[in-house]
N, C-alpha and C positions, 0 to 999 in steps of 0.2 A: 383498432389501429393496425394498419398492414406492417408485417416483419418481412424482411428478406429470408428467407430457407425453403428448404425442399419438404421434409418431414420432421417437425418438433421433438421427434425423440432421438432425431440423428443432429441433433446441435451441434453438440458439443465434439462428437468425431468428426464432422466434417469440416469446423471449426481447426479443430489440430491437423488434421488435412491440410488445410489452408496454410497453418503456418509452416509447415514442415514444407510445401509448394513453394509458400515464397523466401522462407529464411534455412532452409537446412544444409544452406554452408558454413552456418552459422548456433544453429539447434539441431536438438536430436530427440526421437523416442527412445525411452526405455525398451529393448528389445522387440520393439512396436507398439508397446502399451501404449494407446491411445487416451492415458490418462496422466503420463510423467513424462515429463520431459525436464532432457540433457543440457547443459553447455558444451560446447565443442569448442570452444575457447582451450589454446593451449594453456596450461593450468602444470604449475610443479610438484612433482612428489612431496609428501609431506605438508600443502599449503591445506588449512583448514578447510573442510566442507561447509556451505551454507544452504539451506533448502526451507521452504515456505510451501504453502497448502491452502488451499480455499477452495469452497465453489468456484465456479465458473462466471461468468458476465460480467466481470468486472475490469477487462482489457484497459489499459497495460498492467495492472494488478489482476491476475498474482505471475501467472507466465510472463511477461513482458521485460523481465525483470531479472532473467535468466541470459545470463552474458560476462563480459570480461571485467572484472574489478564488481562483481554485484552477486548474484546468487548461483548457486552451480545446478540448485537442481529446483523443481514444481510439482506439485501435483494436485491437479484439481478433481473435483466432483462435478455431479451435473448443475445447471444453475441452482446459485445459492444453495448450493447443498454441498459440505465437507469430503472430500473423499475418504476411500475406506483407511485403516489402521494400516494394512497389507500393502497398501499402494506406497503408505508412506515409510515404511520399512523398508520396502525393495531402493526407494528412493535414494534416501537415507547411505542404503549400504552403494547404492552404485558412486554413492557423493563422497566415499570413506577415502582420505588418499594416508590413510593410516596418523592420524594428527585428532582425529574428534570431526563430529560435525556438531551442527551450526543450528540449531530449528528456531526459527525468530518468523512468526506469524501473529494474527491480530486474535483477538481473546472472544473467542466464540467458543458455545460449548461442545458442538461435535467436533470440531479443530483440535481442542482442549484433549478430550477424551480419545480422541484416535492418536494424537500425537505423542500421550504419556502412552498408550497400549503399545505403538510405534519402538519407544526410543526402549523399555524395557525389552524390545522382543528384539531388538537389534546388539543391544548391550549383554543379555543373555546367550544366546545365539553366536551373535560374531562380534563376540569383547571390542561393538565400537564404544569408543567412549561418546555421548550427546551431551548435550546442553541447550536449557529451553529460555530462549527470551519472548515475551507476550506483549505483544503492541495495545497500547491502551491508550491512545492522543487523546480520544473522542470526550470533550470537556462536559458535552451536551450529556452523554449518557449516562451518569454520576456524577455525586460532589465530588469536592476535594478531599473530604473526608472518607469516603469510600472507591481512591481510583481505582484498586484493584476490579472492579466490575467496569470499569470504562470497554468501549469497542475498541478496536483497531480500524482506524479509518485510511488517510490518505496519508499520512505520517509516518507510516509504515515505508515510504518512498526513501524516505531519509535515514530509513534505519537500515535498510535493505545496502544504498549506498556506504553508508558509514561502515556495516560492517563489511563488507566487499574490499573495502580501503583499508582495513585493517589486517583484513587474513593475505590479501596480495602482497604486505608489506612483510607478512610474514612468521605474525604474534600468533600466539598458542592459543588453544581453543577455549583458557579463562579469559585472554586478555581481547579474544573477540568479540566475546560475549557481553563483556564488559565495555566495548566502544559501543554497541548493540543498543547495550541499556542507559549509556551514560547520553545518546544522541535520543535515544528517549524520552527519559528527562529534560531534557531539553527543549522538547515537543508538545506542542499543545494543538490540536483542531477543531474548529467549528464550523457549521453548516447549514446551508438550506434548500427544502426543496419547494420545486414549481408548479411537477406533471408525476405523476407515478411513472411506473414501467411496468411490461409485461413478460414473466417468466413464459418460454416457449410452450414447455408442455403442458403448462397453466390455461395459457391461454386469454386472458383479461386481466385489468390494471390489477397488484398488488395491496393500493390503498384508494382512496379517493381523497379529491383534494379542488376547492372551489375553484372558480376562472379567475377570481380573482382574489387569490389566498396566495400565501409563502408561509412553509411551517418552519419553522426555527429547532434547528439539530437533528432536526430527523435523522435515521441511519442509512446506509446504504442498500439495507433490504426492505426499506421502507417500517424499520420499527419505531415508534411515535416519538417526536421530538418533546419540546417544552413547552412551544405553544405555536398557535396559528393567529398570525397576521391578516391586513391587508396588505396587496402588493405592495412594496417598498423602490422605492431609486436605489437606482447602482451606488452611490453615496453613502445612502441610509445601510443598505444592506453592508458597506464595506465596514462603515463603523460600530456598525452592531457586531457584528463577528470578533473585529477589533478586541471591543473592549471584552465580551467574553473570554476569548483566550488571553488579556492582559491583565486581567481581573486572577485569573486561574496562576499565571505564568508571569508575574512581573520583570519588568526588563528596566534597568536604568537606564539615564541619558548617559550616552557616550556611548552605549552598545550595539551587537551587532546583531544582525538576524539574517535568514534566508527565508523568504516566503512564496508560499506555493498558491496560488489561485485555480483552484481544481475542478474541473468539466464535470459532471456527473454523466454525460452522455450524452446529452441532447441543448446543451447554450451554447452558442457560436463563441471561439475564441474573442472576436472582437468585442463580447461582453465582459466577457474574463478582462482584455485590458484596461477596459473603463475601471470596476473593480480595481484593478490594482494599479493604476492611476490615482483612484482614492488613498490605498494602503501610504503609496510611497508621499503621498500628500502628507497624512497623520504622522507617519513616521519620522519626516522631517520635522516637524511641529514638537514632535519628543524628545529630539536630539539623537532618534535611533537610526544608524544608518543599513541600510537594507541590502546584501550582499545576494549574489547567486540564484535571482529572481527564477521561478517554476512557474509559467502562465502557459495551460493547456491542460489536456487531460490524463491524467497519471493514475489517476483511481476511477474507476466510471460504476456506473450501476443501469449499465442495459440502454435505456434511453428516458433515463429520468432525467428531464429536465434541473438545473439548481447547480449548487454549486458550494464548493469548501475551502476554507481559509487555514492552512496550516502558519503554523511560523515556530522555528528554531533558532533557539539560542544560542549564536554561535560564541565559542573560546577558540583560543590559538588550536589546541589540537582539532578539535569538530571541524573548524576550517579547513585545517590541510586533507585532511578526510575527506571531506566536501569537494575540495578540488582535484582529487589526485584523478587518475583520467578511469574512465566507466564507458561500459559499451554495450550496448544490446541490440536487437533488431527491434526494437520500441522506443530506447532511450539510449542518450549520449549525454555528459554535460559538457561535451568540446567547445559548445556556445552558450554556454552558462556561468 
């Protein structure tokens, strides 16, 4: 498979190149650190820090996310790969506007482990106060009985929003935390994929997958779903996802939801709205009405074909959260 770049080991720098090119009236580096990056959104003394951490390839997750009403700071690693402790400390402290920050990222284990080294060496060091929320939507990757090992997949979107909404409004670094994990809960996603993808410095597909297979739940770095199909209709696939995340997340009639129909990197939007053309078919069928529709790509994995179904259960508060206004150089919900 041909990739666009110059040298596989310079991805990722010239990648933040790129965006500091075309968005740094808007983003910034950490002192040029080519691995963190700022909000330049004007932002009040005192409003809560929030900051996130991932590898890399996964555009608009985890950088893209980094804007007014949504996350104040990023730092990524090379693809699929965590960045260091040290990066996310320095993070961390440039995010401090003396109120606490914010770490709400997806539950993987070098995230995990740099982020508790992180927040102790920050809270040690420069008495920040942190606090840790762990994205776990991913229904596919544990039961219900064991979410705490869930991933953090595309629902992280929501949670990112939500608490953005809450620390601009102005609540303390419990009560951020706490819109964080409560739009979490809230949260369920499932997924599938079509095509692998290729890490740069790798160099060849990730996993392998038939011409004519779709795996069910797979992760975002290509870790094994639940099982492999034959290709399925845009239909088939919407309600298979459906009923796993309603199976996991049940919703009564009269309620409300916001659902996300998510690119992994390589499906054309116009498949995404067939998809959720289906959803908002079923949804009407349940008496569930569907609010603040997401159709595009918000979480991607390189150029792996397939795609993920979030849905959030909205309450009066998650709603006004939902809607209070956000802004990045990746995302906006001013049409959502």
């Amino acid at each position: 498979m041909k990739k666009v770049l110059n040298r596989p080991e310079n991805f990722v720098d010239e990648m933040m190149d790129g965006i500091i090119a075309a968005y740094g009236d808007r983003v910034q580096l950490l002192n040029g650190d080519k691995r963190v990056l700022l909000s330049k959104y004007p932002a009040p003394e005192g409003k809560v820090g929030i900051v996130t951490a991932g590898g890399s390839g996964h555009l608009p997750v985890f950088l893209g996310y980094v804007g007014d009403g949504l996350l104040d700071g990023c730092a990524v690693g090379n693809v699929f790969a965590s960045p260091s402790a040290q990066k996310m400390a320095d993070m961390i402290k440039a995010c401090d506007r003396g109120r606490g920050v914010l770490c709400l990222y997806g539950n993987y284990g070098g995230d995990n482990m740099n982020f508790d080294m992180a927040c102790e060496t920050v809270e040690m060091e420069d008495d920040i106060q942190t606090k840790t929320v762990r994205v776990k939507d991913d229904v596919a990757s544990a039961p219900p009985e064991n979410k705490d090992k869930r991933r953090g997949v595309a629902g992280m979107v929501y949670a990112f929003k939500v608490a953005g909404a809450a620390a601009k409004e102005g609540r303390d670094l419990a009560g951020v935390a706490a819109a964080a994990q409560k739009a979490l809960d809230h949260t369920r996603t499932m997924g599938v994929a079509m095509s692998p993808c290729i890490v740069p410095e790798v160099g060849k597909p990730t996993f392998s997958i038939g011409e004519n297979e779709i795996e069910i739940g797979m992760g975002i770095h290509g870790e094994p779903g639940i099982e492999v199909r034959e290709m399925m209709t845009a239909d088939a696939i919407a309600d298979l996802l459906l009923d796993k995340v309603f199976a996991d997340m049940p919703v009564e009639k009269g309620g409300k939801v916001s659902v996300m129909v998510n690119g992994l990197g390589a499906t054309p939007k116009e498949e995404l709205l067939i998809v959720y053309r289906r959803i908002a078919q079923v949804l009407s069928e349940k008496g569930i009405t569907p609010m603040m529709p997401h159709v595009g790509e918000f979480a991607t994995s390189m150029e792996m074909a397939g795609l993920s179904v979030t849905v959030m259960h909205l309450d009066e508060e998650l709603e006004a959260l939902m809607r209070a206004p956000a802004t990045s150089p990746f995302y906006t919900n001013e049409n959502i």
